[in-house]
N, C-alpha and C positions, 0 to 999 in steps of 0.2 A: 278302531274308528271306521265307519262306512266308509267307502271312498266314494267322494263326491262324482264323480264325473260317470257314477250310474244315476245322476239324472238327468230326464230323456231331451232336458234343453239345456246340458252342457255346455254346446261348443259356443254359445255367444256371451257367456260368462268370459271374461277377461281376466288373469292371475298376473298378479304384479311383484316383484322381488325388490326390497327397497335394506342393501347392506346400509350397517352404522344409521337405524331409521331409530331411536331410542331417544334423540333430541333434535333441536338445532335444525338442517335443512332438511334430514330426511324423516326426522318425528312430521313436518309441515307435509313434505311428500304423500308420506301415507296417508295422514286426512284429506290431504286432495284428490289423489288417486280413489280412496274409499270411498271419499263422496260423491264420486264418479260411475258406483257400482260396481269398481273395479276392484278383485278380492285381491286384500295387501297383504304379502306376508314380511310382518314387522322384525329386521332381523340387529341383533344385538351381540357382543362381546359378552358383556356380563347379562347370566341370566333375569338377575334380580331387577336389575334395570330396565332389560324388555319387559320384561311383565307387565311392570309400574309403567310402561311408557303407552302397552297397550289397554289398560287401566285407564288410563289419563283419557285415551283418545276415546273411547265407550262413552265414558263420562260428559264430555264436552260435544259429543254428538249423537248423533240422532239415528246409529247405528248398534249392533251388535257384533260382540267374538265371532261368530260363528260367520255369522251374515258377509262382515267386509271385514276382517281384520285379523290374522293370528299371529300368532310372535313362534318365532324359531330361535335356538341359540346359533349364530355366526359368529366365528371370528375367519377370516378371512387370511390369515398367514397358517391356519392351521387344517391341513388337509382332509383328516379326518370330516372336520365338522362342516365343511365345504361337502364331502361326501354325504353328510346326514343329512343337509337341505338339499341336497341333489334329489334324494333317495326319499325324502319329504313330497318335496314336490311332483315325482312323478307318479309316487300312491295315491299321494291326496288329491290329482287336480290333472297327471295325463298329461300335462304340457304348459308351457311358460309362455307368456303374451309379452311383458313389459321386465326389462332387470334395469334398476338403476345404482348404478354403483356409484353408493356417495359415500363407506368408510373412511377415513383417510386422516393422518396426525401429523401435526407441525413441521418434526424433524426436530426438535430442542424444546428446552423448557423458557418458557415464556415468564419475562417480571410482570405481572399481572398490572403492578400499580405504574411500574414506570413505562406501559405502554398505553396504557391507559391515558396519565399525565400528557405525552409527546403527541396524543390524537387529537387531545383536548384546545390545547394550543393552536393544535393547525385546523380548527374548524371541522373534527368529527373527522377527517379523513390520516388516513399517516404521512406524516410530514415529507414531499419531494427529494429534501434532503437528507430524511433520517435514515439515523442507521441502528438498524437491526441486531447490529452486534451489541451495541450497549444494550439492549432489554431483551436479548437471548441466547439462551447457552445452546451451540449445539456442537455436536464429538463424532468418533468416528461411528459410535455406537448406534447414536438416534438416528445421525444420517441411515444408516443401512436398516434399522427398523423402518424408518421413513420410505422407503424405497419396497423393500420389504410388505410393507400395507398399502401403502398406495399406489404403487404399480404390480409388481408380482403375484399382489394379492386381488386385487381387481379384476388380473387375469387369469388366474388361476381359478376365481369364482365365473368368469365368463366359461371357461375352458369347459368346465364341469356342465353348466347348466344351457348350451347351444343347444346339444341333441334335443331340450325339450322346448326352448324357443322353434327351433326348425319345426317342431309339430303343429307351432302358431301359421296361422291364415296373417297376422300383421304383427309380427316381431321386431320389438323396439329397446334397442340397448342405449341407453344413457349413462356416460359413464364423467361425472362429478368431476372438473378441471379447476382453474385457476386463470386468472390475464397471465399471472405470474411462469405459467406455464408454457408461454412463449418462447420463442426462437432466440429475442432479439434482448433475452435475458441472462441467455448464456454466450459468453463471448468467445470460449471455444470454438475457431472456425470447424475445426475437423467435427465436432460433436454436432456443429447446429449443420454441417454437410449432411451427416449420417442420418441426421432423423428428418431433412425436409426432401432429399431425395427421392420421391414417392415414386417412382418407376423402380427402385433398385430397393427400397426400405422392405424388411425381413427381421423376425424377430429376434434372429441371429444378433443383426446388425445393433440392435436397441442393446439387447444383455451386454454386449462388446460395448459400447455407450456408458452403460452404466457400471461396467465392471472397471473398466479406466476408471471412470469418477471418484470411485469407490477407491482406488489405487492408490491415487493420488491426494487424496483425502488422507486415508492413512499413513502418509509418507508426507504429510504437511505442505501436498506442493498445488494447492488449489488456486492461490493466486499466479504461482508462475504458468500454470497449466491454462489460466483465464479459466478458471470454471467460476460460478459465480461464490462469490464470499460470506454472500449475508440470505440466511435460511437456504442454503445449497442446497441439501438432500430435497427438501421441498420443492424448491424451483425442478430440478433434475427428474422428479418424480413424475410431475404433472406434464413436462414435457416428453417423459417416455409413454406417459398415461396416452396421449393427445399422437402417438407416431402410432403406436397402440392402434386405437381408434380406425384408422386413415387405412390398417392391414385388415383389420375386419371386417370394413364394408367394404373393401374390395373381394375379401375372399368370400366372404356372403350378401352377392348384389341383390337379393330378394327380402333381407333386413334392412329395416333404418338405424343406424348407427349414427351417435354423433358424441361429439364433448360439447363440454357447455360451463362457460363461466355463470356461476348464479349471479355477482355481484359484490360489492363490498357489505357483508349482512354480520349482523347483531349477532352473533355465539359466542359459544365458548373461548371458540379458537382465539376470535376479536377482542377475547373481553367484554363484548356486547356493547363495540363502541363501533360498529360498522352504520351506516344509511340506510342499509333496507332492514325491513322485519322480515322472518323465513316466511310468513304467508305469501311475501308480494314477489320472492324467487322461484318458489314452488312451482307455481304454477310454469313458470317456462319447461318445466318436464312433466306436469299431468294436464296442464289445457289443451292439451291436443286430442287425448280421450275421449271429448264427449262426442257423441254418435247423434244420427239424427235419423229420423223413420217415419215413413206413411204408411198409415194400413188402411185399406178403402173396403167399403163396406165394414165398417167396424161398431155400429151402433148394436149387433147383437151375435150369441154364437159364436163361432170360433173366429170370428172377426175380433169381437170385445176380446177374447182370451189371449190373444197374438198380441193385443196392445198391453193387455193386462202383463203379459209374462215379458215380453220386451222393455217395458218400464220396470221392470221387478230388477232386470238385469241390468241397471244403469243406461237406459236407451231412452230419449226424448220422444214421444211420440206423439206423430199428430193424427188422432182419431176421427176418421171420414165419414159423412153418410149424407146421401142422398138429401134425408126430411131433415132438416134443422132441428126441428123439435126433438124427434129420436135421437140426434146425435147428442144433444146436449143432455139430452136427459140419462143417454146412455154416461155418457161424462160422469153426471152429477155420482152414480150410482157405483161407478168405476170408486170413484175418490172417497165415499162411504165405505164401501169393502176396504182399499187400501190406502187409509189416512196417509201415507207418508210418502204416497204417488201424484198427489197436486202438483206438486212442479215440473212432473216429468210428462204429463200429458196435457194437450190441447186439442180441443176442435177447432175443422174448418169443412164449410160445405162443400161435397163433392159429387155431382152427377159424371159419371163417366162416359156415358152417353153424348156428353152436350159440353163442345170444342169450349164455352166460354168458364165453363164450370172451372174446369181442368185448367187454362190459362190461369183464373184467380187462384187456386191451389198454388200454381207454378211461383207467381209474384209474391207471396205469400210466404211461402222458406223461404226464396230468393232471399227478402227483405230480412225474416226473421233469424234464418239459423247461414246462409251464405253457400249453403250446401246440401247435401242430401246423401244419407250412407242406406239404407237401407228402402227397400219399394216392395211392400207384399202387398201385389193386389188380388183380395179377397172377392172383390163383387161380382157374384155371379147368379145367374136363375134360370130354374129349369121349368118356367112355367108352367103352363097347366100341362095335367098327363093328358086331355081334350086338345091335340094340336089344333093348330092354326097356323097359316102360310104367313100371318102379321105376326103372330105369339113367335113362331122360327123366327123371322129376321129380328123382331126385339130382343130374343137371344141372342143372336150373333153378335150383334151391337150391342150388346152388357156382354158376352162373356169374353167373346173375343175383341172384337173391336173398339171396346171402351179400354178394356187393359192394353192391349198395344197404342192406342194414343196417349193412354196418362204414362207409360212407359217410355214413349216417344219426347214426351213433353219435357219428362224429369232426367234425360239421360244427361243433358250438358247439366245439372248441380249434382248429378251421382259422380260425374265424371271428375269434381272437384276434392273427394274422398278420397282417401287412400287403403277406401278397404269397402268399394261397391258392391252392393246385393242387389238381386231381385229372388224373389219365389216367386212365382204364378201358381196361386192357389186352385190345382186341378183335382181330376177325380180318376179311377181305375177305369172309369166310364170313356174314358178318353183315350184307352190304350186301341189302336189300331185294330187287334183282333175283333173290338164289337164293329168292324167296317167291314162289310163284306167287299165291296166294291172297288176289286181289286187295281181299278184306275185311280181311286182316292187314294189307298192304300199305298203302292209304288210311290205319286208324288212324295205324299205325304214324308215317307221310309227313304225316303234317298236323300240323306244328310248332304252328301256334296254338292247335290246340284240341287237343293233346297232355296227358295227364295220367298218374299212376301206376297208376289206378283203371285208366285204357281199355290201360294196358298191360298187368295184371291179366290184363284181360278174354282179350286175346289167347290169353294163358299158360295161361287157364282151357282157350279152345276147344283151344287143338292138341294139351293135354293130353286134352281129354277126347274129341279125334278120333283119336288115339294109342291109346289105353284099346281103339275100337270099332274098331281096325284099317281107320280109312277115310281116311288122309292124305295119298295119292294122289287119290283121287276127291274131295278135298275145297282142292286146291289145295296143300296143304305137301309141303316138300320130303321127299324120300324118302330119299335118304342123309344120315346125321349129322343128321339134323333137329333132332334135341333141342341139340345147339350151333349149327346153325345160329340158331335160334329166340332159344337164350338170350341169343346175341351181339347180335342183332338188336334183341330186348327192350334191351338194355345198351347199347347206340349210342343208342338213344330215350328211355333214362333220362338219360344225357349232357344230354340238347338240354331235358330237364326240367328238370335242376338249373342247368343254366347258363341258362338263363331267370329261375330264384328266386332264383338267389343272383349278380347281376350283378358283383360286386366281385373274383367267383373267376374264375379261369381254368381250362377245365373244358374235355377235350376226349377223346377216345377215338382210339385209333390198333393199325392191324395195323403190328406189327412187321416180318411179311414173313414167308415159307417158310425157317425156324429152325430148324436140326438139335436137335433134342430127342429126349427120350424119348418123348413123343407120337407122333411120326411116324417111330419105330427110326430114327434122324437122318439121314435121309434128305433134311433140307432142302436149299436151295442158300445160306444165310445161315448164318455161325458165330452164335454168341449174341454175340458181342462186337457186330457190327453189329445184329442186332437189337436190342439193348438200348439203341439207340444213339436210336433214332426216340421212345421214352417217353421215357428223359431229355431228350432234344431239346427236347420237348412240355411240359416241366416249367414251361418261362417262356414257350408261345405262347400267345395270344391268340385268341379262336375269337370270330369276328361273324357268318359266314351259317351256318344248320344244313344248308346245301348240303355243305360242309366239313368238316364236322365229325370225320369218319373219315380218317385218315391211311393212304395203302398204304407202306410200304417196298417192294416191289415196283418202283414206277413209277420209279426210279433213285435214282440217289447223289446226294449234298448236293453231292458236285463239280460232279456233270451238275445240278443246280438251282441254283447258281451261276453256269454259263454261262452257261446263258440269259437272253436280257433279257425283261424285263416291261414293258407298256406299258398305261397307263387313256386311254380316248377318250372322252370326255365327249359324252351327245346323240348317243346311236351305235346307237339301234334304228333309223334307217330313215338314207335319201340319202346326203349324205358322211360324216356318221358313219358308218354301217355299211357300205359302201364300204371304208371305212378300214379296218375291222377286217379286214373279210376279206383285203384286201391286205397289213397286216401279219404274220397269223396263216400267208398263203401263204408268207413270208419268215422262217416261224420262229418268228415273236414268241410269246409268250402277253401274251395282250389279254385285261384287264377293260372288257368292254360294259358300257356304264352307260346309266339312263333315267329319265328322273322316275317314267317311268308302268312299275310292275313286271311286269305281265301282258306290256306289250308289250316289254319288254327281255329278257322269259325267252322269249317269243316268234320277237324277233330270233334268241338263241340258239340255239332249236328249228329254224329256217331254214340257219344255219350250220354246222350239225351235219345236214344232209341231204346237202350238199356236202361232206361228211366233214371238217369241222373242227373238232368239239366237243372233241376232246382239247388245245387250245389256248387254248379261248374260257370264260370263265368269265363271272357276269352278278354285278353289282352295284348295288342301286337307288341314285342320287346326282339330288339337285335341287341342282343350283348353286347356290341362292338361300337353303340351309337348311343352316346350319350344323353339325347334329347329322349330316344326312347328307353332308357331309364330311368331318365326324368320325370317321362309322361307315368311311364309305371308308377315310381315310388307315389306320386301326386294320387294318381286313381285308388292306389291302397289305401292311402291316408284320409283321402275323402269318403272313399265307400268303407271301408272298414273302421278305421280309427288306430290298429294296432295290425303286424303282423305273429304269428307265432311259428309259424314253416317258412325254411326256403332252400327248396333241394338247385342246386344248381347242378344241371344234366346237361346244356347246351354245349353242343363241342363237335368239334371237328376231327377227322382223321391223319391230316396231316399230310396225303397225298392222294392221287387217283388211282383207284381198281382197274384193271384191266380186266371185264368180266370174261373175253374169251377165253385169256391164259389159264383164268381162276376157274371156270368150267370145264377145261380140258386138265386140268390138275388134279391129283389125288385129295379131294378136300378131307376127307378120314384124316391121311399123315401129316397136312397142313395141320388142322386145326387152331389151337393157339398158339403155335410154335409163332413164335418175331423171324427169325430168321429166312423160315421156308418164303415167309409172304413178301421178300426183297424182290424174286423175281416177277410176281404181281402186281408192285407197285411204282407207281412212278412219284419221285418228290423235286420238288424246285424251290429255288431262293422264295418265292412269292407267298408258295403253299405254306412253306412254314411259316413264313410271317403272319400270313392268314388262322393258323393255326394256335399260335402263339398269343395272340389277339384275343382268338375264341375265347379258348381251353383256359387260361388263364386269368387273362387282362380280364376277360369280359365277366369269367365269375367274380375276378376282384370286385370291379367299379358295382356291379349287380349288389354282393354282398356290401358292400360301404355305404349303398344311395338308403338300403334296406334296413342297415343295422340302428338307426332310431326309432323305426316301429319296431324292428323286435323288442328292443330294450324296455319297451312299454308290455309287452307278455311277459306273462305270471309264469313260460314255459317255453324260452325261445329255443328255438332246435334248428343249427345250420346241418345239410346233409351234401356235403363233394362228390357229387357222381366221378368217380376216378377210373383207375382202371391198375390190374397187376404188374404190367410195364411200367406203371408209375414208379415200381419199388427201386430203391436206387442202388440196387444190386447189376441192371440194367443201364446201368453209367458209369462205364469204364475211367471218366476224365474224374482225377483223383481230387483237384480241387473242387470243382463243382462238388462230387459227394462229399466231401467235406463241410464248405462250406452248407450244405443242404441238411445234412445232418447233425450239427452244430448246434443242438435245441435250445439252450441259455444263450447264446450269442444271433443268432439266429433274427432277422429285421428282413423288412419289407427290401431295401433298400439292396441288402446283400442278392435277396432274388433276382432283382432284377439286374444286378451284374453280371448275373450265372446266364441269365436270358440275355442280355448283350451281349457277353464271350460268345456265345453257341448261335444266336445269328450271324454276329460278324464272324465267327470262321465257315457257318456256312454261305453264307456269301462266298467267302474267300477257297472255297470248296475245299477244306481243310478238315471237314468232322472228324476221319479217321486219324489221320495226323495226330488229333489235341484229343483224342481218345472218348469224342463223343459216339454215342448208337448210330450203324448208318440203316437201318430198315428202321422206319417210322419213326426217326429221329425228334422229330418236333413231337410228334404224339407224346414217344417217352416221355422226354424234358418238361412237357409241359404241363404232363400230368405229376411229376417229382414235384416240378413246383407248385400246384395246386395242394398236393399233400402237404408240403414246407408249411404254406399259408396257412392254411387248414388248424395248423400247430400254435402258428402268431397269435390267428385270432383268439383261438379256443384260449390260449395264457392271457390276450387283454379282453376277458368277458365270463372268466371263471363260473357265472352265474348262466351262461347258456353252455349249453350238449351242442359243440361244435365235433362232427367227425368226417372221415371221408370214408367212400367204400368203392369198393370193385363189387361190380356185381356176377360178377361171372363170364364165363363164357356164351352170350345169347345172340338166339337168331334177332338179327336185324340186319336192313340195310347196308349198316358197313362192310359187313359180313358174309354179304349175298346170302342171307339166314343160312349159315354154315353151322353157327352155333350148338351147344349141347344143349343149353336152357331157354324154355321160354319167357316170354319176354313177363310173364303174370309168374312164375318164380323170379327172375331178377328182381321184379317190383316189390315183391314180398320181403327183400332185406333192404332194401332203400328207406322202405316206407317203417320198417321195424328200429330203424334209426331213429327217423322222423318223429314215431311215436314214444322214445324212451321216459320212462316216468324221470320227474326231478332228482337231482342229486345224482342222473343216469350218468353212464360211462363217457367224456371226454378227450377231446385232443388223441384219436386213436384211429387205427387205421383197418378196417374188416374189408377180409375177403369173404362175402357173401355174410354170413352169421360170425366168422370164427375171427379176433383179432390176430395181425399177422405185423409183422418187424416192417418201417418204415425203409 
């Protein structure tokens, strides 16, 4: 089957996970969420039953299989099949938006009639006083199936399916509870301690919870124990479900998490003697879904197609224009082509020009939707190619000035969203190089010290070099200038507002050369594809104001699919940047990264002499700083969608050179000898920390922020720039090589013990003592444990070419270029990793081409 997410307006498509969705609350689920536009995938125990249930829901609406609804088989205690929907969903769809986990069973078998009878009596609800144990069997068995499916299982399907929620722009876990699930239901002091302690609560803590229960359960001693007596494993469930909960949205504060009692509702479980029907619970987990959007200038052109493809994809749209008559008529013509778009589109008149138009707009969602998620303003005009000093300022005011006021207008109901857009529909026309005027240019270009005033200012001069007829002599453009000007203006308000308003995702994009009336359509793009790159844009993410501007032009989302993407960490100078370049000659597109940003935009500026800038993109990244591998993973995820390289090269040496010493040295008999270069170097408690940091920690966190976009490549390939002292023939301290070479026992956890022993004795100036290296001690250590790691991962991700490598002996830098090789051989087996075909060599360690013993 094709995989969906090669089409080119993907990301505003929403994928929904809905376990035990085959009746009852989560059969109601998935028609809500479906009819939301939100694609459901209907998951089930038995297959026969999903089928039939997505059957049903075709049937009964006013959708399609393919369209909103697939069925997968789930059962949720069994890992495998957990794996298959994992493995489902990121072929088919690239990433997870919504999981709601509503599987979940009694814990006992139910007397159907005589609970039925005991509801009946008490007015539809269950009676205050009754008891459970008369109309239900339950043992030690169901309880631990019970426990088993509804909490273990819940989380085991969460476990699975994060990495592709994390690739959501608005990830929403719902995870199906009970009242019964409460605190004040188990009288166990020590149990209801363990799970409401939410500063100390750990997963740990919950198993330990429910492994007592369980204990005690089987040992008959639940009432001496006070755990609850009647449907225990239930109750017990729902309240590990609900501690659950409370650890996930702490550990992921950029998802909504929650639990949620539907109600006492009509099922199976009920008997179908509950108050609510599933329609009227449902909704408390899919009404939050619906989105709301203006698109201005939308009566024709890729205005209409933006509303068009937005409404296709579950989005409410209110369709703008100027002339009333064109708008409605564009309406009327909308809803002919797609009958089953009536509800999801409305007009309302909009001059953006004119402060009172834009208010009625404003009152208008205000009243009707309470909010506003999405703002693509389209309206723009390049009037006559015959300037005029009136025609320029009526531009400015439609292109620029009308979109930042209705922008202005809408930001407090975007602000009410929890998932705000804007696009500003620009052009290539607007990129700074057609500006000669290198005073425009500078403001313009200077992201930090950017503001509306100094854009202002611009708009002032070229209008008022316009006026004296000197726009030529004065550095502006000379055809179309007044759109050029205003787009340009309009790309720079972009990088203003999404600076102020961080929460929004705010980006500006040329659709491409668009057959229109603008251009007697002449383009080479129907509107269908250009409309295709603003809605695209609806759910990307913008981190460098390098970026900011999108070409349609530069190919198809097929052709940015095939290509792979690669980050090389520590890649402005030696083998980093080595690397780049020999990737980037292979094809790649390569994010150079550096701590220090002058000189990584620098490296770029280098690469782009040798004509490779259309490959090479710069991203600042300090391995050591969290926020900036935050910023990284975000910019990969927004500009690319997936990674499939990531050489991690960044690293330190572990102490400082002495260049005199090392000049007046034999560097011939030094060479790589470790020993000779003790009396060249100097190391301290700090350096190695600092080094330890680097070398290690920093490729960890690097690799871990990264390893969700890889796992989205069809060919992920990690590469460990290491080094020969890594081998741990080079660590005399017997436990450490032990434990480090340990391969089956072998854990993250154990590393970093080996890395606490070896800092705290060096602190304690003990390395030789405890038989650790003492010339370039930290270097060593910390390249043994990058190779350890190296090993981890490669065993949990069996499907990527994780390896590490020494590249050799090369001039660089650390080396005072002492080195035998240069730096374009080293690169040449880095990068020979990098590119290993599938099914390539794993978990292995090369020195340069040749493997060699860990």
């Amino acid at each position: 089957m094709e995989q969906e997410y090669s089409s080119s307006f993907l990301s505003t498509k929403r994928y929904a996970v809905v376990t035990g969705g085959n009746k009852g609350i989560g059969f109601e689920i998935c028609r809500q969420l479906a009819s939301n536009g939100i694609k459901v995938v209907l998951t089930a125990r038995d297959e026969k039953r999903g089928v039939e249930a997505v059957e049903k829901l075709i049937k009964e609406s006013n959708f399609t299989s393919e369209d909103n609804v697939v069925f997968h088989r789930l059962d949720v205690v069994d890992p495998h099949t957990i794996a298959s929907l994992a493995d489902y969903i990121k072929s088919h769809f690239g990433k997870l938006d919504i999981l709601i986990n509503n599987a979940g069973i009694a814990g006992g078998t139910l007397d159907s009639y005589g609970y039925a009878q005991a509801t009946e009596l008490a007015g539809g609800n269950w009676p205050e006083n009754g008891n459970w144990n008369e109309i239900m069997t339950q043992n030690y068995e169901s309880a631990e199936e019970c426990l088993k499916t509804n909490y273990y299982g819940a989380k085991a399907t969460i476990e699975a399916l994060v990495p592709l929620l994390q690739l959501s722009d608005s990830p929403r876990i719902v995870n199906v509870s009970s009242s019964l699930g409460l605190l004040q239901y188990i009288p166990n002091e020590w149990a209801k301690n363990m799970l409401s302690d939410v500063d100390k609560l750990r997963e740990e803590r919950i198993d330990e919870v429910v492994s007592e229960f369980l204990n005690d359960f089987k040992q008959g001693k639940l009432e001496a124990k006070k755990w609850p007596t009647e449907i225990s494993g239930y109750k017990v469930s729902k309240a590990s479900l609900n501690a659950y909960t409370r650890i996930l949205a702490k550990k992921y504060p950029q998802m909504c998490v929650n639990c949620v009692c539907p109600g006492y509702v009509k099922t199976d479980i009920t008997c179908n003697t509950g108050q609510l029907v599933a329609a009227e619970v449902s909704s408390t987990m899919s009404g939050a879904s619906e989105r709301y959007a203006i698109v201005t200038g939308a009566n024709k052109g890729i205005g209409l197609e933006i509303v068009r493809q937005l409404a296709l994809n579950g989005v409410n749209v209110v369709l703008t224009a100027r002339d009333e008559k064109r708008g409605l008529e564009a309406l009327e013509k909308l809803k002919e082509k797609e009958k089953n778009l009536s509800h999801k589109v409305l007009f309302h008149q909009l001059d953006v020009a004119d402060p009172a138009s834009i208010v009625a707009m404003v009152d208008f969602i205000k009243t009707h939707f309470g909010k506003l998620d999405i703002l693509t303003p389209k309206e723009g005009d390049i009037k006559k190619t015959t300037q005029t000093y009136e025609s320029a300022k009526e531009c400015m005011q439609i292109n620029y000035y009308g979109a930042k006021k209705t922008a202005e207008e809408l930001i407090p109901l975007l602000q009410l969203s929890d998932s705000p857009r804007i696009v500003n529909v620009s052009s290539t026309m607007g990129k700074l190089q057609n500006i000669s005027n290198d005073w425009a240019k500078g403001v313009l270009s200077d992201a930090e010290s950017l503001t509306e005033d100094k854009i202002d200012e611009v708009i002032r001069e070229f209008l008022k070099d316009f006026k004296e007829g000197s726009l030529e002599t004065k550095g502006w453009p000379s055809f179309l200038s007044p759109y050029t000007v205003s787009k340009a203006a309009l790309n720079a308000f972009t990088r203003v507002l999404a600076k102020k308003y961080p929460n929004f995702i705010i980006n500006c994009v040329c659709p491409g050369f668009v057959k229109t009336e603008i251009n007697f359509n002449t383009g080479i793009l129907q509107p269908e594809e250009g409309a295709a790159s603003p809605v695209r844009f609806e759910s990307r993410r913008i981190e460098s104001v390098v970026e900011q501007s999108f070409d349609k032009n530069i190919g198809t989302m097929e052709e940015a699919e095939q290509k792979r993407y690669a980050v090389v960490t520590g890649s402005n100078k030696g083998i980093g940047f080595g690397t780049v370049k020999e990737l980037t000659s292979n094809g790649i597109v390569v994010v150079l990264t550096a701590r220090d940003e002058k000189k990584g935009l620098e490296a770029v500026e280098k690469l782009a002499e040798a004509g490779l800038s259309q490959l090479v993109v710069f991203h600042q990244l300090d391995v050591t700083d969290p926020s900036s591998i935050s910023a990284l993973t975000d910019f990969v995820k927004t500009k690319f969608g997936k990674l499939d390289i990531l050489v991690n090269n960044a690293g330190l040496p572990g102490g400082k050179l002495n260049p005199e010493a090392f000049h007046a040295s034999d560097v011939e008999k030094i060479g790589a000898d470790i020993k000779s270069w003790s009396k060249l170097m100097t190391e301290t408690y700090e350096l190695t920390t600092e080094c330890v940091k680097t070398n290690f920690y920093g490729a960890k966190a690097v690799t871990e922020a990264l390893l969700p976009l890889l796992q989205l490549s069809d060919s992920p390939r990690i590469v460990n720039v290491s080094s020969y002292v890594g081998k741990l023939t080079f660590i005399p301290n017997e436990w450490a090589k032990g434990v480090l070479s340990d391969v089956e026992n072998l854990t993250e956890d154990k590393i970093d013990q080996v890395l606490s022993q070896f800092t705290k004795d060096c602190k304690e100036d003990s390395l030789e003592s405890k038989g650790w290296p003492t010339c370039f001690s930290s270097y060593v250590v910390s390249k043994a444990c990058l190779n350890a790691y190296t090993r981890i991962v490669a065993k949990k991700y069996p499907n990527f070419c994780v390896n590490c490598i020494c590249p050799g002996y090369v001039k660089t830098d650390i080396n005072c270029n002492s080195g035998v090789l240069t730096v374009e051989e080293a690169s040449q087996s880095v990068v020979s990793l990098a590119l290993l075909p599938n099914a390539g060599p794993t978990s292995l360690f090369f020195h340069r081409h040749e493997v060699i013993p860990f």
